[in-house]
C-alpha positions as CSV (number, residue, x, y, z in Angstrom):
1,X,47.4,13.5,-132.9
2,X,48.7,16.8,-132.8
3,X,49.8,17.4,-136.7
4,X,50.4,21.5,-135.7
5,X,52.5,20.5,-132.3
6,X,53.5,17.1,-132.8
7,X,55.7,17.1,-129.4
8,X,54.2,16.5,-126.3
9,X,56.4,16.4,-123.5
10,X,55.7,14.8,-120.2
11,X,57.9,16.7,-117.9
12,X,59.2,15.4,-114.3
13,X,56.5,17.2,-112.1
14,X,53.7,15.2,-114.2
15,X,52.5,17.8,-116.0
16,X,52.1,17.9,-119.6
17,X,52.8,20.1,-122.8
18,X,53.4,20.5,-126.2
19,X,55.7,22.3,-128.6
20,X,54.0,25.2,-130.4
21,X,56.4,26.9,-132.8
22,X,59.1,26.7,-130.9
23,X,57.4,27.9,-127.6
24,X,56.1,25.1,-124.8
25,X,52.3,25.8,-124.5
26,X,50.9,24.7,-121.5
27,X,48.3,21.6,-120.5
28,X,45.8,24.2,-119.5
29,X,46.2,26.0,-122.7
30,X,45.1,22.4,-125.0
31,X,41.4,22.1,-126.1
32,X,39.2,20.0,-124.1
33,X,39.7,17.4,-126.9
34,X,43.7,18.0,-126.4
35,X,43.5,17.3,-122.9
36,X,41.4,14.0,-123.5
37,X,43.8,12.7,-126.2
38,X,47.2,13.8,-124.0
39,X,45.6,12.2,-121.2
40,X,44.8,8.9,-123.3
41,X,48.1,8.9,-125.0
42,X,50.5,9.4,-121.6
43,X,48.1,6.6,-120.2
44,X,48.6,3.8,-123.0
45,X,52.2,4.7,-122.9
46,X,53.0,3.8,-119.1
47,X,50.8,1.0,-119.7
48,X,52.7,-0.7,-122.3
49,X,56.1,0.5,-121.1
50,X,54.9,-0.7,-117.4
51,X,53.6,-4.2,-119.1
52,X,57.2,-4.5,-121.6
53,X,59.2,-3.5,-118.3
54,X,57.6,-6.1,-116.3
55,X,58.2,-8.8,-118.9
56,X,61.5,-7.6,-119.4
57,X,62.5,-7.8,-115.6
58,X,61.0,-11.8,-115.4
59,X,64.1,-12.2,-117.3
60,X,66.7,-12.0,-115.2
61,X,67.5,-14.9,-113.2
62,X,66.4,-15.5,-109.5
63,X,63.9,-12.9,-110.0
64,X,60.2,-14.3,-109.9
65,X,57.6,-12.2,-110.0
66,X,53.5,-12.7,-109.5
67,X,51.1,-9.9,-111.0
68,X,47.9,-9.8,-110.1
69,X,45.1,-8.2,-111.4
70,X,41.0,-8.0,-111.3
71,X,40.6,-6.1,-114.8
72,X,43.7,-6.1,-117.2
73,X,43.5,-9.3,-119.1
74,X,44.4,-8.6,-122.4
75,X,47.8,-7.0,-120.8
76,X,48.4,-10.1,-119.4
77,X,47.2,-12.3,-122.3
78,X,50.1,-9.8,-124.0
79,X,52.9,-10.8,-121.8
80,X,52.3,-13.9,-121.9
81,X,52.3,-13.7,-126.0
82,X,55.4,-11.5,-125.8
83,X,57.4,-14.1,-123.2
84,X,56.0,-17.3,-123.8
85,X,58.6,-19.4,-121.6
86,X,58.5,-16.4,-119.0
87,X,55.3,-15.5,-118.5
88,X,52.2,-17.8,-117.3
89,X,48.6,-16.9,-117.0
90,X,46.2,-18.0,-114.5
91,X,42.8,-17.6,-114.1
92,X,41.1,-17.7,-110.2
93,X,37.6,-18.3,-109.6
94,X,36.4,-17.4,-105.8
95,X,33.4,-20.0,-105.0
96,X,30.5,-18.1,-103.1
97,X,30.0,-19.9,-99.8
98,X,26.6,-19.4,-98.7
């Protein structure tokens, strides 16, 4: 994404930067585009390191695990393609009582 400072760093305080010739260059020095794609790639990164972590851990044994969630189906249709003897999918329905 960055062909001219192809290192970004996420560093332990949370903020971001980038490798420009041998210098760091600061989040608040990126574009407005920068910013947008650092933010997008640091997001899709703890997501699928969160999602591979979580299958990973359903592995050992005596650990069970049950994640739920209102908008992330394709993660978990992804688990469950990843582990398919670990990792189950189930859909709830609420019934409106009126």
């Amino acid at each position: 994404m960055f062909p001219d400072r192809p290192n970004l760093k996420l560093m332990p305080d949370g903020t971001m930067s980038s490798d420009a010739g041998g210098f760091p260059l600061a989040f608040t020095a990126f574009s407005a585009g920068e910013k947008m794609v650092a933010r997008l790639m640091m997001r899709l990164t703890t997501l699928v390191v969160s999602g591979t972590m979580l299958a990973h851990l359903s592995t050992t044994p005596g650990l069970g695990q049950i994640f739920v969630t209102t908008y992330e189906e394709l993660l978990a249709r992804r688990l469950a393609e990843l582990q398919p003897g670990r990792v189950r999918v189930e859909y709830l329905r609420a019934e409106h009582v009126g």
